[in-house]
C-alpha positions, 0 to 999 in steps of 0.5 A: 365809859363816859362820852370821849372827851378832850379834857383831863384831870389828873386825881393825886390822891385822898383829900387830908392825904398826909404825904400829899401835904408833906408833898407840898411843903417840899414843893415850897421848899423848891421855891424858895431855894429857886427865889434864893438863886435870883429868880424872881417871886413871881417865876418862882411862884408859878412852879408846881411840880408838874415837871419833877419825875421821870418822862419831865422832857417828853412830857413837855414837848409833847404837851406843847405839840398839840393834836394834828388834823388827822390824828385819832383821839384817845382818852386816858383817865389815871389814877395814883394809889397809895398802898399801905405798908404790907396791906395789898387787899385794894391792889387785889380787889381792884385786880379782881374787879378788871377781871369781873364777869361780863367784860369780854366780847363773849360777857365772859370774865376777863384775863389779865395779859402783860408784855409777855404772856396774854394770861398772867399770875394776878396772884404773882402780881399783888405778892410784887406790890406788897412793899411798893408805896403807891401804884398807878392805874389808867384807863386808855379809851381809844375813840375808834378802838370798836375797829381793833380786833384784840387791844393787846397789841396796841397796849403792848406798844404803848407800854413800850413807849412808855419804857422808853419814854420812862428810861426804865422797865415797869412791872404792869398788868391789863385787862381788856373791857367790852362791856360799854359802848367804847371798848377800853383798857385797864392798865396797873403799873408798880410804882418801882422802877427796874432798880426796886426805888420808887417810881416817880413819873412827871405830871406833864406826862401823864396829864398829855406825854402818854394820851400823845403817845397813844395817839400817835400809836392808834393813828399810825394803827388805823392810819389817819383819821378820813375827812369823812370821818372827822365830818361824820364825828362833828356832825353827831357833837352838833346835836349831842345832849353833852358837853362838846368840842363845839360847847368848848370852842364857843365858849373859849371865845365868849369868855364875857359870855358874847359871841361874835360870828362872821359870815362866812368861814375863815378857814374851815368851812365844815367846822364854821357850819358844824358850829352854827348848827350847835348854836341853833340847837344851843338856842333851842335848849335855852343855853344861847340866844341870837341877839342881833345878826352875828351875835350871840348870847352864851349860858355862863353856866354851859358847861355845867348844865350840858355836864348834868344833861350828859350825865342824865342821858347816861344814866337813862341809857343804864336804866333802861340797859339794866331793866332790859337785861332783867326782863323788866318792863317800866314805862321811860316817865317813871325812871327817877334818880334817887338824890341823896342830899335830900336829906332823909331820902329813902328808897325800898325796892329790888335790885335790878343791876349793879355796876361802875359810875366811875371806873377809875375811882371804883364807884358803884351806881344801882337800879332799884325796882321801887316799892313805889311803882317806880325805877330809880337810880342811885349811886352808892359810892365806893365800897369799903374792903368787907363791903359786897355789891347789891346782888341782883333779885335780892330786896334792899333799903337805901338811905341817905347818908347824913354828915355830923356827929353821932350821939356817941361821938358827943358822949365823947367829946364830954368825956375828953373835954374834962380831961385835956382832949384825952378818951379812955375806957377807964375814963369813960366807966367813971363818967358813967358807972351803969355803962355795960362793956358792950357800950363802953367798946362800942365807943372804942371801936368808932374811935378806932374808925376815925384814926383809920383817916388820921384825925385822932391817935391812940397812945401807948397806954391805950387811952386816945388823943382826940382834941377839944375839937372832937366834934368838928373832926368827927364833922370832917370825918362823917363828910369823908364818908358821905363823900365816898359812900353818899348812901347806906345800903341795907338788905331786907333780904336775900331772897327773891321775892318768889321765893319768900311766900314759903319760906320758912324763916322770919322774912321781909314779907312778915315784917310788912304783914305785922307793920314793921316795916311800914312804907307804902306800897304802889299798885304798879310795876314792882307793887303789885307782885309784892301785893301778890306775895303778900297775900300768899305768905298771909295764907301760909302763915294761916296753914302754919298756925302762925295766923288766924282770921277773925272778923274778916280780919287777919291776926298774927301770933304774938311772937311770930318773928321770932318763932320762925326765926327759931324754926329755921335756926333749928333747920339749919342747926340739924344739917350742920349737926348731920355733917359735923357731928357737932351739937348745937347750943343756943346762945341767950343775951348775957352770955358769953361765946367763944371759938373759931368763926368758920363761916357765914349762912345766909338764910331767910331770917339774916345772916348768921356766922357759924362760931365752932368750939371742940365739941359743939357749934353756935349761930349768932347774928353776922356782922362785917367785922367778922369777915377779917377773922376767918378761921380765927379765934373770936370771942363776944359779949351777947346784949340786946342789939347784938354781939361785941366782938374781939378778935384772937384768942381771949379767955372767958366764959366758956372757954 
């Protein structure tokens, strides 16, 4: 969790949301009905919405009533999710996440709790939502929730509260985390009420109704909060490499960027001196200069730059958390963020631990032991549903991610530019009479991607509206995504490093021995083991015959990659034969494969998917796609660069 903090903002959504469009049209609708009953354009003008809902009334006199002296903070992040009709997969992947490992006191995986039962049915959960438009999630982060013993009671009444509140019933689930520095809970809430219509909860109330509960509830919990404690709180924000209640204050009353401060206190006397000293230390970082006695120079930028450092400071508190926990030692002058907007940036090394930059919006971040001899930190985004972690030890590749159109996009945007914005495989064959299927459904499946986020539509007769302005939506798309996943993430392999130098299969450490894949390699930190490993795997391939040296020099077989990729195949193959009784048939490009995916193998060369048929079994490349087609029937085309795959029965070769 981030540093506890005053400030709130409510995230209603993806941007380009359609309903959150047809919202705001509704919106405009209520005010010029308002401005027909008399009320004047600018009353109208001011409504927004925050009101309409359930909880409108609490919301606002509870908004208005302001935090007393005394009370306890709590900080409550929400989130509004819109589910898909009949599609739970995010309502349980975000389930399985609340209840991943290492979040208990213990590191043990959590448990799901409701109103009546301290381990509840996940399963049961989801099969609910499957009909409901949207959900809410929250997180509730109580400042001094280190003093409670067990948050659930504490969440129970607050759910409570909220029914109360709310003048209905809600159907919801939690989970308790202690793996931060504030132990916090995650809470998820049908977007029903106890009559089965939609649950519509004012904005006031989320924004400031149910943070007001919350403090009501811990305060009354712990009882009010002490004036040493308030005192001891304060003094820590004086020094804070963050943005603060005292940054806050300043800065409201230095709107022009002047300060004026009097000599003495006007009221309170520990705030006066806690505020002088942010001042001084301010000063020191070069966000505020005194200029005359009592008057100040304040950072326009304060805000934003304190924000930044915040975020540095905790992201150097992961690093080094992250690096401690694998047993690995770097020096604190070698830590580097890793900026995906350079472009072009990239980055090789091992992972060292994964976790959440941001909790709510599900957003990773990964510490990578750098090839270069360094330790970096990237955030990856969020993960797309067939998308995996970076797993620990294992050898990864991150890119940059760029934002514009692909060649295939421009391949077709000419295509529809001829024919009125419309897209088709017939279409395109004539276009280009030599374009294999592979090729052509390639294009089908990138245009199948972009309709996932509405910005082109398939018509009936299976051709695609695109626009004239293909290239532009294509522009928006690629910065969508950019915007979710800022960086590609590639694993050069599965394995650990110490295991790679006897390995049977075409491994990282051969691609680097014959200078596919060049980047250079430090004599520091994460360097120097792989110059170790190199040197073992060299002579391993030299005992294998994969190898010799000649001149003091080491020369590799012509197709070395490609006979211990064979090799491990054939390994693999015979265990499979062994157990099944299957036999195994290879597959060659230009042929054709069919049959049920049954699973996937992760072995030294890649990845590879285990394609069953009645009486014998194939192992092709892997891809993602396949994931959605367990114990389904698939059917591909083998090119040059991989497979084409169709998912469901489809006849063909080898059926």
């Amino acid at each position: 969790m981030r540093e506890i903090d005053d400030e709130f903002e409510v995230k209603l959504g993806r941007i380009g949301n359609r309903k959150a469009k047809r919202a705001t049209s509704y919106l405009r609708r209520v005010r010029q009905e308002t401005a027909k009953g008399g009320t004047s354009a600018r009353a109208a003008s001011s409504f927004t919405g925050g009101r309409i809902g359930r909880g409108r009334a609490q919301g606002a006199v509870l908004a208005g009533r302001g935090r007393s002296k005394w009370q306890r903070r709590v900080v409550i992040k929400a989130r509004i999710v819109r589910i898909k009709a009949g599609d739970v997969g995010a309502v349980r992947a975000h389930l399985r996440y609340v209840q991943r490992d290492g979040i208990t006191r213990e590191g043990e995986p959590g448990e799901l709790y409701d109103a009546g039962s301290d381990r509840t049915n996940g399963k049961a959960f989801t099969e609910r939502s499957a009909g409901d438009r949207h959900q809410f999630r929250f997180i509730v982060a109580p400042e001094d929730s280190a003093e409670l013993s067990d948050l659930k009671p504490f969440i129970r009444d607050l759910m409570r509260q909220m029914e109360q509140d709310l003048g209905t019933r809600l159907d919801w689930v939690a989970a308790d985390h202690f793996n931060t520095g504030h132990p916090h809970t995650h809470i998820v809430l049908r977007g029903r009420d106890d009559e089965g219509n939609d649950l519509v909860i004012a904005r006031d109330y989320i924004a400031h109704g149910f943070r007001a509960r919350a403090a009501e509830l811990i305060t009354r919990e712990l009882g009010p909060e002490t004036e040493i404690e308030a005192d001891r709180k304060l003094q820590q924000e004086v020094a804070a490499e963050r943005f603060t209640r005292l940054d806050r204050a300043i800065k409201r009353d230095a709107p022009d960027g002047a300060l004026e401060v009097g000599a003495q206190p006007a009221r309170d006397p520990a705030w006066h001196a806690a505020r002088m000293g942010r001042l001084r230390t301010l000063e020191r970082m070069g966000l505020a200069k005194e200029e005359g006695p009592g008057r100040w120079w304040i950072d326009a930028e304060l805000e934003a730059k304190l924000s930044r450092m915040g975020e540095r400071v905790d992201i150097i508190k992961t690093m080094h958390r992250e690096l401690a926990a694998a047993g690995v030692s770097r020096a604190a002058g070698s830590y580097v963020i890793f900026n995906p907007e350079q472009c072009g940036q990239r980055l090789v090394g091992r992972v060292v631990g994964e976790g959440f930059a941001d909790e709510l919006m599900e957003r990773r971040y990964v510490v990578i032991d750098g090839i270069d001899g360094r330790a970096h930190y990237a955030e990856i985004g969020a993960l797309a549903a067939y998308e995996e972690p970076p797993v620990p030890n294992t050898i990864v590749e991150l890119r940059s991610r760029a934002a514009g159109p692909r060649e295939i996009d421009r391949a077709i945007a000419k295509i529809a530019a001829a024919h009125h914005g419309v897209y088709s495989e017939r279409l395109h064959r004539e276009f280009d009479r030599q374009a294999s299927n592979e090729y052509v459904e390639s294009h089908v499946r990138r245009l199948e991607a972009i309709r996932r986020e509405g910005m082109v539509s398939r018509r009936a007769d299976d051709s695609w509206k695109v626009g004239e302005d293909y290239l532009d939506r294509t522009l928006r798309y690629e910065e969508l995504q950019r915007s979710r996943s800022p960086v590609r993430v590639s694993v050069l392999s599965w394995q650990r490093l110490e295991d790679l130098p006897q390995a049977l299969g075409a491994t990282w450490l051969d691609r680097k021995l014959i200078g596919k894949d060049p980047d250079g390699i430090a004599s520091a930190g994460f360097g120097t083991e792989i110059e170790t490993a190199l040197r073992a795997r060299r002579q391993w391939l030299i005992e294998q015959g994969l190898a010799r040296e000649e001149e003091g020099q080491v020369r590799y077989a012509q197709n070395m990659l490609r006979a211990l990729e064979t090799r491990e195949l054939a390994r693999a193959a015979a265990d499979i034969s062994a157990r099944t009784g299957l036999e195994h048939v290879d597959v060659k490009p230009g042929d054709s494969i069919s049959g049920v995916y049954r699973r996937m193998l992760t072995l030294n060369s890649g990845r590879f998917a285990l394609i069953e048929r009645s009486h014998d079994f194939a192992l092709v490349p892997w891809r993602p796609v396949l994931e959605r087609a367990r114990g389904q029937a698939v059917s591909g085309s083998v090119g040059g660069a991989g497979i084409s795959w169709s998912i469901g029965i489809k006849r063909g070769i080898g059926r």
